[in-house]
N, C-alpha and C positions, 0 to 999 in steps of 0.2 A: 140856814148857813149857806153863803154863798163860796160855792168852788169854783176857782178861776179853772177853766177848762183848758185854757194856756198851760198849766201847770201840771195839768194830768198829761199832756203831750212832752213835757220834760219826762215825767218818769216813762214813758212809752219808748221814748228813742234813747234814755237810760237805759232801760231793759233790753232793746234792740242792740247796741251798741256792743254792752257785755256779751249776750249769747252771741253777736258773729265772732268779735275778737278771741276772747277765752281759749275757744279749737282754736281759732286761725295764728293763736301766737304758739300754739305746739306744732300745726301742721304746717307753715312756715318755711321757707327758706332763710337762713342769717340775716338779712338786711332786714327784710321784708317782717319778720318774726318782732322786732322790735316798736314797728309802727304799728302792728297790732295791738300788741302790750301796752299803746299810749291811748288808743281808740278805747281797749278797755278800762283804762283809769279816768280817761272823760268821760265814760259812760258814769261810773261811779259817780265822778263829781255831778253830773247832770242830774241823774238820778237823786242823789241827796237834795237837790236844790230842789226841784220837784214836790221831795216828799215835804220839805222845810216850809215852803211856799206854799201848799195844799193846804196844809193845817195849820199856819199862822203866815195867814197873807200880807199884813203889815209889817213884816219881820226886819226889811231893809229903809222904811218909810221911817222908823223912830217913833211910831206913835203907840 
């Protein structure tokens, strides 16, 4: 089985992403609390692609 190592580094800056935002959107001031909270949902979405693309590498190809 080949693992695109490309896509292990999606979930890595997934994972990154969530653990700094997560505190940083409670510890926060107003403005600044909200772009947190967007760093952590791209972490997700990153994260998912990641895991999608690890284990069915073809997924966007159609094949």
């Amino acid at each position: 089985m080949n693992i695109g190592y490309q896509y292990i580094l999606l979930i890595i800056a997934g994972l990154a992403a969530m653990a700094w935002g997560a505190p940083a959107a409670h510890r926060l001031r107003s403005p600044y609390d909200v772009g947190a909270a967007l760093v952590v949902l791209c972490g997700v979405v990153v994260f998912a692609l990641g895991i999608l693309l690890t284990f069915i590498p073809g997924f966007f190809s159609g094949r």
